[in-house]
C-alpha positions in Angstrom: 0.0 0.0 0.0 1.3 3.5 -1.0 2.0 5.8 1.9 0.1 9.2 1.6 2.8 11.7 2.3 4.6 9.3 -0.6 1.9 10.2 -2.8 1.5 14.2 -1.9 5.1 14.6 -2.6 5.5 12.6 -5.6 2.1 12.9 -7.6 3.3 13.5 -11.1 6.1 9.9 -10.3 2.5 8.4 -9.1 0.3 9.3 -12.0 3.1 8.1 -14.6 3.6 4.8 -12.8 -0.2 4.4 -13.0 0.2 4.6 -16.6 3.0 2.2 -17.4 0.8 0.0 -15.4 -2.3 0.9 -17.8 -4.3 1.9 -15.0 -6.9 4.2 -16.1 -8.4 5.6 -12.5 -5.8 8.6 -12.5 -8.7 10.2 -10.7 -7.8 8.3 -7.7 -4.9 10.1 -6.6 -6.7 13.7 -6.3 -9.5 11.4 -4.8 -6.8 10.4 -2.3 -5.5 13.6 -1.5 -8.8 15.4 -0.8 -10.4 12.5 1.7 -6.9 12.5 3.5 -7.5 16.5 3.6 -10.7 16.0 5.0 -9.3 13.7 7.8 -6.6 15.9 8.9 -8.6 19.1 9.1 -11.5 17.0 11.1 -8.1 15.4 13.2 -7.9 19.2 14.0 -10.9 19.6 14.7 -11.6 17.1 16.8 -8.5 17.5 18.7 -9.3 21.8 19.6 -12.4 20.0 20.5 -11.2 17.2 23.0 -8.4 19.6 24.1 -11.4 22.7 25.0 -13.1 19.9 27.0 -10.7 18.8 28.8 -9.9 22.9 30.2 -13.7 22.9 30.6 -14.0 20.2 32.9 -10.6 20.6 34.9 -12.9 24.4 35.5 -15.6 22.9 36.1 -14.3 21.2 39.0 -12.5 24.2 40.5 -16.2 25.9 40.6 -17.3 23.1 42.4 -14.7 23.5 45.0 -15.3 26.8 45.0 -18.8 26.8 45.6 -19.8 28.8 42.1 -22.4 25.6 41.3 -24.5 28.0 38.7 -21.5 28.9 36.9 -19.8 25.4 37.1 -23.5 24.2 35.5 -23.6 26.4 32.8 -20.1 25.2 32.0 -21.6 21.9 32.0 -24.1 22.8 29.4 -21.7 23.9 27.2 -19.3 20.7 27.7 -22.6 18.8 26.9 -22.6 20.3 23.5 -19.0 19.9 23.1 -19.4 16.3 23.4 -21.9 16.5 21.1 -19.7 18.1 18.4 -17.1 15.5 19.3 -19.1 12.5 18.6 -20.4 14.6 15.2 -16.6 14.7 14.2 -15.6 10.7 15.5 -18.1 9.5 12.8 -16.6 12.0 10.3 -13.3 11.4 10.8 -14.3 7.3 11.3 -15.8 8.0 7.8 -13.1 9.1 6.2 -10.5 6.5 7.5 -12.2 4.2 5.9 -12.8 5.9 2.9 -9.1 6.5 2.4 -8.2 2.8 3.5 -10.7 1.5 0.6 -9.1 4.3 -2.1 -5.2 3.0 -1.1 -6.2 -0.6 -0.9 -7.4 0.1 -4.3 -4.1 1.5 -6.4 -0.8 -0.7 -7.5 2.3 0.0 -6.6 4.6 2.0 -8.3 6.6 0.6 -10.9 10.4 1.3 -10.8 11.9 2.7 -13.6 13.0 0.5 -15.4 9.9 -1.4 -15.9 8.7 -1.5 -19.4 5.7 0.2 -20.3 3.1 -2.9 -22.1 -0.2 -4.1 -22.1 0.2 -8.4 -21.8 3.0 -10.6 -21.6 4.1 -10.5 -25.1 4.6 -6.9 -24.0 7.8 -8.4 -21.2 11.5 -7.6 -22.0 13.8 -10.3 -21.8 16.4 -9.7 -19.3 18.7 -12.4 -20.1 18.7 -15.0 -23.0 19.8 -18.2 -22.9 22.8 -18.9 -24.5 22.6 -22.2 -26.1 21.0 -24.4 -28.4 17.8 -24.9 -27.0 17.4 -28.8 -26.9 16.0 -30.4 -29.8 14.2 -33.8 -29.3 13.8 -36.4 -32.2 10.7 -37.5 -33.6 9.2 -39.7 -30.7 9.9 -37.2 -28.2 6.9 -37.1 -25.5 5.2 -34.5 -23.6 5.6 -34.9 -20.1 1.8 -35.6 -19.3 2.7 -38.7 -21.8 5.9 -39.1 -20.2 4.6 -39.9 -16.7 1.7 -42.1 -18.1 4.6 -44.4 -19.8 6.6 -44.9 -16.2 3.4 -43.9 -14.0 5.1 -41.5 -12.5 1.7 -39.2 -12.2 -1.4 -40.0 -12.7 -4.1 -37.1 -13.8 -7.3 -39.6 -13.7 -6.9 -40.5 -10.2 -6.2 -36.8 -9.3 -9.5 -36.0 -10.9 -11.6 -38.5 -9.2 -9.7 -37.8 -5.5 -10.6 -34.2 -6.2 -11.3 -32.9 -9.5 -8.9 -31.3 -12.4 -5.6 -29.4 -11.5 -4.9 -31.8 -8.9 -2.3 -34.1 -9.7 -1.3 -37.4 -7.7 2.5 -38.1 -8.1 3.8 -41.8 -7.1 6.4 -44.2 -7.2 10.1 -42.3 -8.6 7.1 -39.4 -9.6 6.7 -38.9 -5.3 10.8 -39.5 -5.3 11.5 -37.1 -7.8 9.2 -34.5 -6.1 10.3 -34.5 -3.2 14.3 -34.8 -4.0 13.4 -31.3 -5.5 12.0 -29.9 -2.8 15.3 -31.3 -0.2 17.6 -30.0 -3.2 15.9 -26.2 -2.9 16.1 -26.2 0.5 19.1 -27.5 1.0 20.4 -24.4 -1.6 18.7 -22.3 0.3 20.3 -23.1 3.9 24.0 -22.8 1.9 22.5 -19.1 1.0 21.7 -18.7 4.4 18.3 -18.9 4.6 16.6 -20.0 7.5 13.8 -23.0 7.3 10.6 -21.9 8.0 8.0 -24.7 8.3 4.4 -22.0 7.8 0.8 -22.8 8.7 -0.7 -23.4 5.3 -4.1 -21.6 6.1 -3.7 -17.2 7.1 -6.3 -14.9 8.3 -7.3 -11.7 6.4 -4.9 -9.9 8.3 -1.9 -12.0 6.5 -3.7 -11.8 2.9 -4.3 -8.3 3.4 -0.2 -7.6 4.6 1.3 -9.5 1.6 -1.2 -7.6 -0.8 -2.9 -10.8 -1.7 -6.1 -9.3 -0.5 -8.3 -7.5 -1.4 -6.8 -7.8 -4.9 -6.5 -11.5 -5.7 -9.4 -13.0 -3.5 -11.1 -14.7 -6.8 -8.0 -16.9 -7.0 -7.9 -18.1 -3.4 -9.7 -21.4 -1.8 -11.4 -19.9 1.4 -12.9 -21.8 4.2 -15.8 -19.8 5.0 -17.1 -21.3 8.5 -13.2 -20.7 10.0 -12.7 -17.5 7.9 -9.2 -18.2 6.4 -7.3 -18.6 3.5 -5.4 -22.0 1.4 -2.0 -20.0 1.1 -1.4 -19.3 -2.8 2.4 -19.4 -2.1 4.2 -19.4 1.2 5.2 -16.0 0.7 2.5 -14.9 2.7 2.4 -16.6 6.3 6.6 -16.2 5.8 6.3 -12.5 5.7 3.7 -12.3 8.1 6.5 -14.0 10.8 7.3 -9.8 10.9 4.0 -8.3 11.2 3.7 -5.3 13.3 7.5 -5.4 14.1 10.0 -2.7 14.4 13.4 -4.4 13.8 17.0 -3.0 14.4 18.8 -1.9 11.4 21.8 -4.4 11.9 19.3 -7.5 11.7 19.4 -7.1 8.2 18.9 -8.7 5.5 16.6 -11.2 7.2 16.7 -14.3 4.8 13.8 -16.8 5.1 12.8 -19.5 3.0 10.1 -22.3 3.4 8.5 -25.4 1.1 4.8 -25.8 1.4 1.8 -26.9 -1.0 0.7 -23.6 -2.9 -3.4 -23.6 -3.6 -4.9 -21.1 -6.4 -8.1 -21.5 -8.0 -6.6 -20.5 -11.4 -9.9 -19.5 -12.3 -10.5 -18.5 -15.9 -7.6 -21.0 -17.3 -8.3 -22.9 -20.3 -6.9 -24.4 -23.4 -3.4 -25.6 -24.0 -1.8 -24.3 -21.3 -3.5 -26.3 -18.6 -2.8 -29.8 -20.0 -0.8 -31.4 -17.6 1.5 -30.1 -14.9 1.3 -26.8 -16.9 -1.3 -25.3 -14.5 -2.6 -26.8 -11.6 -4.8 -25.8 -8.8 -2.5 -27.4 -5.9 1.9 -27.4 -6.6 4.8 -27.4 -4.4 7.0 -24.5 -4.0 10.1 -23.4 -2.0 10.0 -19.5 -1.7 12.9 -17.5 -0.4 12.2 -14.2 1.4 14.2 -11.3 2.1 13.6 -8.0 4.6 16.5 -5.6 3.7 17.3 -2.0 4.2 16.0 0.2 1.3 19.1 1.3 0.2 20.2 -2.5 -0.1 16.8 -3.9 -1.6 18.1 -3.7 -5.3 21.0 -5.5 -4.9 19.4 -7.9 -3.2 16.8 -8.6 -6.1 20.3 -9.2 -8.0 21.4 -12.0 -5.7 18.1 -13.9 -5.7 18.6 -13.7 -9.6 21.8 -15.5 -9.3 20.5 -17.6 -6.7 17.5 -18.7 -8.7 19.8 -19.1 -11.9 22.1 -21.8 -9.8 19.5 -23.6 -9.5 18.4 -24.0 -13.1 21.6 -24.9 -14.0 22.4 -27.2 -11.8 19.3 -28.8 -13.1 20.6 -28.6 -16.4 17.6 -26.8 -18.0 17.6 -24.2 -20.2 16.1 -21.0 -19.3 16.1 -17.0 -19.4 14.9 -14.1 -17.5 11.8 -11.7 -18.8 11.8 -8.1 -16.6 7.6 -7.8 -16.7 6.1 -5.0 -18.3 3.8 -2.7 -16.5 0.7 -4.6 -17.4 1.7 -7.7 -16.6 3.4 -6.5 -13.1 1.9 -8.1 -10.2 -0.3 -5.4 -7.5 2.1 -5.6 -5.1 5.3 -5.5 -7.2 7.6 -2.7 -7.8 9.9 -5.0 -10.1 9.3 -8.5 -10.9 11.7 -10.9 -13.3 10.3 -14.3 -14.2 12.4 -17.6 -15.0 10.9 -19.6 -17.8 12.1 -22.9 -18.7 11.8 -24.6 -22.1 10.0 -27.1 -22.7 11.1 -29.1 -25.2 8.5 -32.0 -26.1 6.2 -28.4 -26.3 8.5 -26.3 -27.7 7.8 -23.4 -25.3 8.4 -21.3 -22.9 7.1 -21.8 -19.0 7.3 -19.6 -16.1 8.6 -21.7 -13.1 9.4 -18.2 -10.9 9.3 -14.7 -10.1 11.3 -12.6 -8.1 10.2 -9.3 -6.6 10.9 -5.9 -5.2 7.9 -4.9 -3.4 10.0 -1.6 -1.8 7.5 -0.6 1.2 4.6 -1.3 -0.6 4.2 -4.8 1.6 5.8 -3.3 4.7 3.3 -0.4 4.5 0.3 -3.1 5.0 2.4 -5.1 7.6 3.8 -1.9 9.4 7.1 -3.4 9.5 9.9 -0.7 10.1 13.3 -0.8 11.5 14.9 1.7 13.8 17.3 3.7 12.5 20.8 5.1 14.3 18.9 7.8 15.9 16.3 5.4 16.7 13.7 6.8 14.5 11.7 4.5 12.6 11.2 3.7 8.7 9.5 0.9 6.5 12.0 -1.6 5.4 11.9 -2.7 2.3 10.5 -7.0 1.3 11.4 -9.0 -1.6 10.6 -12.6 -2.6 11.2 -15.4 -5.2 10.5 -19.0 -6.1 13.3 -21.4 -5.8 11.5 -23.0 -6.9 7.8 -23.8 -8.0 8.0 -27.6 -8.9 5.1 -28.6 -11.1 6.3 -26.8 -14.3 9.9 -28.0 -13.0 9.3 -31.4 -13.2 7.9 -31.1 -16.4 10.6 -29.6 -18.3 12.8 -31.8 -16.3 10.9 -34.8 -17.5 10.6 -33.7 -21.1 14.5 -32.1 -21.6 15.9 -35.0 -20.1 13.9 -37.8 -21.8 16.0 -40.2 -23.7 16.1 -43.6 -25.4 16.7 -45.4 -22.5 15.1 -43.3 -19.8 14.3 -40.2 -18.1 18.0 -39.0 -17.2 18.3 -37.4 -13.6 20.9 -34.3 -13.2 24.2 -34.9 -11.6 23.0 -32.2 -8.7 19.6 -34.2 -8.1 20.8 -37.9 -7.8 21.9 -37.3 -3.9 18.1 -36.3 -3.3 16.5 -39.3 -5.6 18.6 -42.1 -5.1 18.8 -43.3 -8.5 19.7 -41.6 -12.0 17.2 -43.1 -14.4 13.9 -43.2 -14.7 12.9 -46.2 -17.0 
């Protein structure tokens, strides 16, 4: 959530970002700006009020002691109104809370500069290209949802029937191979120096609301309605909830978290080719590294979880490049968001398998997380976060890139974590 002062001072930087986003309410920000006017000058109201009270009572009681009862109850009289007025301005000013909360839960963040302006994800840049051949299968090459039918490695019927479409069940070296990932990602992420974190998979509102996930993205969340919470979508949001409400010191930075759970979306509105398989699914795995940095480091730490998330991919063995997101495709909460997309080579295409943020204090706004400073005076620090990775669309281009004659060939890095190097 934007901060008000941020967008008083810097309206013009607001009203451009808005656009590279393609966000057409530009009316917002002067909506902003005169329901936050209204609240300060009722604040100041209501404060000459409370303040004009309080000298009338502390009189009131001296004309008591002094015997002046007639005076002291025509001062009473008028504090009576007073508290009339009051109660007037607590619903105005109540009023207008709200009515700012609703306006700056409704607006994006602000892009950085160096976000491309763009409508859809044709309109991304590519941030780094991969620099081979891509891999070329021959003719009897197999897509991965074929692939795992042959050495029933996952089976889509059963998933169906258990609990409908999007929900694969994995078995046998399919199970193995999953969850070798998953010890392999965390495993990286502990020699990076991020701590384990094993989250609740269900949040509150408070959590959805803190990671931005709410009220934006509430269509594409499972809810349970009679305990009033949330399936997580990724485990980004109870991890960086771990610092709600905190004020940190300024040398516990960078705090570096990372966790594995299942990730749940509804994934409503999907359709066509690009649901076939593992290729969207309404339950994955997913490790998810988070950072909590000092603004003045955050950018430089968006580069490291790059490199970190490229170590992974090759170690893997899979080829892949980088896409900086255009402003229409950012994410509500982002500032600056590169996706990795493997290629799959039974499809011969391209498949996101992570992104890696800067949400600046957009996050920390909603969570009022701040750190102190040397002079011990508080700011928002700044939250970042990436997959590392998600493991559905993984194990398909794993299964497809590495196909071969004899078998499905493991990667060097990964045979520790299966216990075997062939799938056949």
């Amino acid at each position: 959530m934007l901060q008000v002062s941020y967008i008083r001072a810097h309206k013009e930087r607001v009203i451009e970002g808005l656009k590279v986003r393609n966000y057409q309410d530009f009316e917002v920000v002067d909506k902003i700006l005169a329901v936050d006017d209204t609240r300060k000058s009722t604040q100041t109201s209501l404060d000459g009020l409370l303040a004009k009270n309080n000298q009338l009572s502390k009189e009131i009681g001296n004309l008591f002691k002094q015997g002046k009862r007639e005076e002291a109850g025509q001062m009473k009289v008028q504090v009576g109104q007073i508290k009339e007025e009051t109660r007037v301005l607590q619903d105005k000013l109540h009023e207008a809370e709200q009515q700012l909360s609703e306006l700056l839960f409704s607006v994006p963040n602000i892009p950085h500069e160096s976000v491309p302006a763009g409508n859809t994800d044709e309109d991304n840049e590519v941030y780094k290209e991969f620099s081979g051949d891509l891999p070329a299968l021959g003719a009897d090459a197999l897509a991965h949802w074929d692939l795992a039918k042959k050495y029933n490695l996952i089976d889509f019927e059963l998933g169906v029937k258990i609990s409908g479409s999007g929900f694969p069940l994995f078995r046998g070296k399919g199970s193995k191979l999953q969850r070798a990932l998953i010890n392999f990602f965390l495993e990286e992420a502990d020699r990076a120096g991020y701590e384990e974190i094993v989250p609740p998979l269900l949040v509150n509102e408070a959590s959805a609301t803190g990671t931005g996930q709410l009220p934006d993205k509430e269509g594409q969340m499972y809810y349970t309605e009679k305990d009033d919470l949330y399936l997580i979508p990724t485990a980004e949001v109870p991890i960086t909830n771990i610092l709600r409400n905190e004020i940190l010191e300024k040398a516990a930075f960078p705090i570096k978290l990372a966790g594995y759970t299942p990730c749940f979306r509804r994934e409503a509105g999907s359709y066509g080719k690009d649901v076939k398989g593992l290729n969207r699914v309404h339950q994955f795995d997913k490790v998810e590294i988070v950072q909590v940095t000092h603004p003045e480091k955050s950018y430089e730490v968006l580069q490291e979880m790059l490199v970190h998330v490229e170590g992974l991919l090759e170690k893997l063995e899979l080829p892949y490049r980088i896409l900086r997101l255009c402003g229409g495709d950012l994410g509500f909460a982002s500032a600056l968001t590169f996706d990795f997309e493997v290629y799959s080579a039974a499809q011969k295409r391209w498949l996101e398998v992570s992104s890696v943020s800067n949400f600046e204090t957009f996050q920390s706004n909603r969570l009022k997380l701040r750190y102190r400073d040397e002079n011990r005076k508080t700011h928002l620090a700044h939250t970042l976060n990436g997959s590392a990775l998600a493991l559905a669309r993984i194990v398909a281009a794993l299964l497809e890139n590495h196909q071969t004659p004899e078998g499905i060939r493991i990667p060097e890095a990964l045979r520790s974590y299966t216990g075997f190097d062939l799938i056949n």
